[in-house]
Each structure stands twice: as structure tokens, then as C-alpha cells.
C-alpha positions in Angstrom: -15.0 -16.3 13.9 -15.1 -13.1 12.0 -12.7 -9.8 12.0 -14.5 -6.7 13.6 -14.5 -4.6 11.0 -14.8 -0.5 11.3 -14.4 -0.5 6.8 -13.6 -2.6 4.6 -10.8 -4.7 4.3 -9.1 -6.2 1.1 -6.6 -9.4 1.3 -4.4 -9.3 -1.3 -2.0 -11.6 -3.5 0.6 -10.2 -6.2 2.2 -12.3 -9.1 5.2 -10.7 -10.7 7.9 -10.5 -12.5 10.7 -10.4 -10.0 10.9 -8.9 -6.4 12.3 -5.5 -7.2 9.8 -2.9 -6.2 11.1 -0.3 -8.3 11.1 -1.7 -11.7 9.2 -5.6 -11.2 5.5 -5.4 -12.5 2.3 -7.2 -12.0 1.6 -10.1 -14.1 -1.4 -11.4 -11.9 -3.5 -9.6 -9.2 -6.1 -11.6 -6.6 -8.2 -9.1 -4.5 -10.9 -10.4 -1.8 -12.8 -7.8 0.0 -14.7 -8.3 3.4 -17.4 -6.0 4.4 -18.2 -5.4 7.9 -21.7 -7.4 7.4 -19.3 -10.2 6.3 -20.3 -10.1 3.1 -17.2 -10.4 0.7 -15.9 -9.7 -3.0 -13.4 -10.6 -4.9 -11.3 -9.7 -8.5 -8.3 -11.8 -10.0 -7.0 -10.7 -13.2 -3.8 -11.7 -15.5 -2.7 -8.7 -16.7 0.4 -7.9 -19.6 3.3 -6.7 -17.4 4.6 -4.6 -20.7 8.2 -6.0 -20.3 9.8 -10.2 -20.8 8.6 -11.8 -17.5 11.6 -13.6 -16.9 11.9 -17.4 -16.9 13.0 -18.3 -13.3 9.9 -16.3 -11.9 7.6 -17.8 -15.2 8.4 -20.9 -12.8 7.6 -19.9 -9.8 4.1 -19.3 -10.5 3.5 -20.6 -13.9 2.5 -17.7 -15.7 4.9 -17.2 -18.9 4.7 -14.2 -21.8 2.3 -16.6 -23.8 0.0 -16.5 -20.7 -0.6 -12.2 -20.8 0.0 -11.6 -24.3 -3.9 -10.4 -24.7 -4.5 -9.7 -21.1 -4.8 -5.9 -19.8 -2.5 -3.6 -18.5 -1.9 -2.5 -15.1 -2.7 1.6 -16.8 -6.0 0.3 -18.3 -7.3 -1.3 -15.6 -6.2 1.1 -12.6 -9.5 3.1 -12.3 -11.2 0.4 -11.8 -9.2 -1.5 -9.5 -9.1 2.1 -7.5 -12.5 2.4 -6.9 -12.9 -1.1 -5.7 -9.7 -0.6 -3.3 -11.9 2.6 -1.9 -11.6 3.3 1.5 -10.7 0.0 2.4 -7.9 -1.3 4.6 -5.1 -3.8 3.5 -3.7 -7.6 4.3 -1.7 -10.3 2.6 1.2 -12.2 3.4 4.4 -9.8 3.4 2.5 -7.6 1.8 3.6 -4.9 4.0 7.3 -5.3 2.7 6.2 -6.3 -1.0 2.5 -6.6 -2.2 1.2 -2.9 -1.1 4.7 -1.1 -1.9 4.2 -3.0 -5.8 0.9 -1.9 -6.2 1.4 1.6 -5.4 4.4 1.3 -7.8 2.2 0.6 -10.3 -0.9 2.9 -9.3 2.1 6.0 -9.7 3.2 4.5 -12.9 -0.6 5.1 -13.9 -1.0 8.6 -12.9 -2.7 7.6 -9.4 -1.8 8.6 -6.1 -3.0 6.2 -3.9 -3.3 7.1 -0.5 -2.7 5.2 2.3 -3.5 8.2 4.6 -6.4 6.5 6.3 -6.2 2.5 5.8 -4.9 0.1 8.0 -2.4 -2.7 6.7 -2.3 -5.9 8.3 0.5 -8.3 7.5 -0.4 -11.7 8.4 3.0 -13.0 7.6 4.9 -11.2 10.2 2.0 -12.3 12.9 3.2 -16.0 11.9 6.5 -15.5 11.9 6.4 -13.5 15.3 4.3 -16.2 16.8 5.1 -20.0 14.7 8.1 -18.9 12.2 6.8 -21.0 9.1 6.1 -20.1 5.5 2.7 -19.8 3.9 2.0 -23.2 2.8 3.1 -24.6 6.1 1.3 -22.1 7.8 -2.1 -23.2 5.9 -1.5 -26.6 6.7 -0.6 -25.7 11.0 -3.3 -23.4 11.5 -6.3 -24.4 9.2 -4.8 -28.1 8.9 -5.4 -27.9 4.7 -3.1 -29.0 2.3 -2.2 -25.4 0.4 -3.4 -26.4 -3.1 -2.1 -24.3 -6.4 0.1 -22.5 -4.1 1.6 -19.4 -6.1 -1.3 -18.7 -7.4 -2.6 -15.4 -6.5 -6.4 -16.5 -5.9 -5.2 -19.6 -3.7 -2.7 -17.8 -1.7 -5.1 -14.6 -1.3 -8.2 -17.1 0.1 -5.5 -18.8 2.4 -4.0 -15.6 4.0 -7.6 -15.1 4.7 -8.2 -18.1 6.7 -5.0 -18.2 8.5 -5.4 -14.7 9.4 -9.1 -15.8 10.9 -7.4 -18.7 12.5 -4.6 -17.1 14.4 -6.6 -14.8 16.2 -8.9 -18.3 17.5 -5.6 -19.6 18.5 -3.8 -17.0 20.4 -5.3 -14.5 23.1 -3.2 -12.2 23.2 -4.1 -11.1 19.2 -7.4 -8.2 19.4 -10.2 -9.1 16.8 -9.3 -5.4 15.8 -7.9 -4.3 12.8 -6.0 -1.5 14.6 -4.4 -4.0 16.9 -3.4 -6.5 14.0 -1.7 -3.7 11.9 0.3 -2.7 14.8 0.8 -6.2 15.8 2.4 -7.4 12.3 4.5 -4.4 11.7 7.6 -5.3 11.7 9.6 -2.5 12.4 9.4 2.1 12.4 8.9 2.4 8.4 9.4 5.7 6.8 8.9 4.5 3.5 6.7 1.8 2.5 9.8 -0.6 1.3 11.7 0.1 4.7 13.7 1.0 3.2 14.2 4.1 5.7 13.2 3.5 9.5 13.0 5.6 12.8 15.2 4.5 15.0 15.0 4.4 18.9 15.2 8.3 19.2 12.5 8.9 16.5 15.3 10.0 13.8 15.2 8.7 10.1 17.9 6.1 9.1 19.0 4.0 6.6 17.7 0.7 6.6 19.9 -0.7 4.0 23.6 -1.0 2.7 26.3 0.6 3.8 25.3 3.4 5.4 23.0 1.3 7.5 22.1 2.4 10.6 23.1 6.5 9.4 21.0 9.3 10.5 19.9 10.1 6.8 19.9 14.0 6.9 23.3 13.8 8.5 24.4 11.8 5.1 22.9 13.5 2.6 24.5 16.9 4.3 28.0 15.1 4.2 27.6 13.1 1.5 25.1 15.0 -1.1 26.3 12.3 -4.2 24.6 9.3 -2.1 21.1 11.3 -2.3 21.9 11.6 -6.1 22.8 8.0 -6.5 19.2 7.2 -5.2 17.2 9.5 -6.8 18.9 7.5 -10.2 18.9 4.0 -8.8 16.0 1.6 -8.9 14.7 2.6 -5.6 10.6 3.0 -5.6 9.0 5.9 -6.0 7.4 6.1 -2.4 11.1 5.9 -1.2 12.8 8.6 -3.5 9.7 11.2 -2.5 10.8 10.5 1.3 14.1 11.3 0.8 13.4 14.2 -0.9 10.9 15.2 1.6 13.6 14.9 4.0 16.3 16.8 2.1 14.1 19.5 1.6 13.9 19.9 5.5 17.2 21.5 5.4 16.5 23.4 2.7 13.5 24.9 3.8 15.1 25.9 7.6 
């Protein structure tokens, strides 16, 4: 089996600090890029987060301050890790929701803008939970019958995602060998914003997708409620999401 391919696509695997989009950073990136002539390449780097990587996520995937102290940063290795992104499309597992909204994070952080304009994103996780509802290692083990070895650790869990991704669309006919198909196949729900953390709802509008205003037509709250787009713009919301709220804001501005 191989993916039919239009570009390339990357598969990749964060490490980090913590699950906050907004303010988490990369301690460890794996990168494995597929060619159309299946040829592939790959990158995994440590890199220094530039703040404590707390201990309860030092255990998760057993990289601790000690581990980065002489490694790169995100900033100095950003051009390159650009150009070998390119034109390519995007996978991981809940990297839709997590890996791709980080990374971007941290590209802005850098001075980059990186686009997402024209690449697909495939996230293999919400195929298998649409389809099996299981978690990665168990996932590894039902579709590719391996035992998931070194699991949270970016390399391992990038090369994995790979494999299950290549075995679920053996197993099930009704997934496309098309990366079109699988990126609107493992999209979850109408994001806005690449956190969700705004959505379209059933009539195309832009709501909250979060707290207590969720479910709110998002114009509509900001026009009531101006404070609440004040409170975001401050909070630890990610970039992508506060430049979609003010995108939307503007709208009423600008009528």
C-alpha cells in the first residue's frame, strides 16, 4: 500500500512542555516526509524550550531541563525546518487539535508566517476514533499488530502514525487513498481557528466553541459584550485564534 500523493506529505510528532497551545513550547520535534515516488525523509531534533519544562510532562516523555540545556531553539532552527515543511501537506495523531496549532505557535513566535493556505492536514487520530475508538499505542498494536515500543517519543510515535494511517485505509473501503478525502474524513468538526476554538455552526455563522458562551454567535457577543473580546485578546489564547477574532470584529467595523 502506498498514499496517492499529489505533494508531499510530512507526519509529524510534538514533545512539549504541557498542552497549552498559547504558551507550551517544543522540547522535541520528529518530522517524516513522503514524496510522491515514495521516497521519504525524516528530521528529529531536541530542542531548548527557553522556559522550566515542568516535571509531570518531564514524565510523560522522559525528556527533563538537563536533557535540552545545549540543544537549539525553536527561533534558530525555524528557517530550516521551513523550508523542509515547503509545500507539503500535514498528518499526525491529533495533530489537527494540537501538533499543527503548536508548531505554528512557535513559527509566529519566530517571525514566520506559515501558511497553511494550500496543504492538506490529515489527522489519523480522529479516523481511529471515528472508526475503532482506541488510543495510539492500542491502535499500533490493532491495526499493524506491533507492540508500540518507546511510545512518547516523537520518532516512535511519528513512524507509527505512519503505518496505522497506511493500514486503515487496507482495512476499511470506504477510506479514498486520497489525501483530499482523508483530510476531510478526519476533521472533526467546522474549525475557524486552528485550536477550534471557534467553529461554524449549522447555518455557516462563527461560534464559540468553548466556555460559557458556548454555542454564541461570536459577532453577536463581542457587539454586546465588547469586555469578553478584550479578555481574549489578554488571555493565553494562540495567536491563530486571537487574529480570527479580530478578523471578525473588524467585520463590523469595516460595514
Amino acid at each position: 500500500m502506498k498514499l496517492d500523493l499529489k505533494q508531499p506529505i510530512v507526519f509529524l510528532d510534538l514533545e512539549t512542555t504541557g498542552v497549552n497551545i498559547g504558551s507550551d513550547r517544543i522540547v522535541e520535534i520528529a518530522l517524516l516526509k513522503i514524496h510522491p515516488n515514495e521516497s521519504r525523509e525524516s528530521r528529529c531534533m531536541r530542542l531548548h524550550p527557553t522556559i522550566p519544562i515542568p516535571e509531570e510532562s518531564s514524565r510523560i516523555h522522559g525528556i527533563y531541563d538537563k536533557d535540552v540545556i545545549h540543544a537549539p531553539t525553536f527561533a534558530q532552527v525555524a528557517d530550516d525546518l521551513n523550508t523542509f515543511l515547503g509545500k507539503c501537506d500535514l498528518a499526525g495523531y491529533n495533530s489537527n487539535k494540537f501538533d499543527v496549532p503548536l508548531l505554528i505557535e512557535e513559527f509566529s513566535r519566530a517571525g514566520i508566517d506559515f501558511e497553511l493556505g494550500n496543504r492538506k492536514l490529515i489527522d489519523v487520530q480522529n479516523i481511529f476514533h471515528k472508526l475503532e475508538q482506541r488510543t495510539l499505542s492500542a491502535a499500533y498494536k490493532f491495526y499493524c499488530d506491533k507492540e508500540l515500543v518507546n511510545a512518547h517519543s516523537a520518532e516512535a510515535d511519528t513512524l507509527a502514525t505512519f503505518e496505522i494511517l497506511l493500514a486503515q485505509i487496507e482495512r476499511y473501503d470506504s477510506l479514498k487513498n486520497d489525501v483530499d478525502f482523508l483530510s476531510g474524513f478526519s476533521s472533526v468538526s467546522r474549525n475557524v481557528d486552528l485550536a477550534g476554538r471557534i467553529i461554524l455552526n449549522e447555518k455557516g455563522e462563527e461560534v464559540f466553541n468553548f466556555g460559557k458562551y458556548k454555542g454564541r454567535n461570536v459577532r453577536e457577543t463581542f457587539r454586546n459584550e465588547p469586555s469578553y473580546y478584550d479578555w481574549m485578546m489578554k488571555g493565553d489564547f494562540a495567536t491563530n485564534t486571537k487574529n480570527i477574532i479580530t478578523q471578525l470584529r473588524l467585520k463590523d467595523f469595516n460595514k
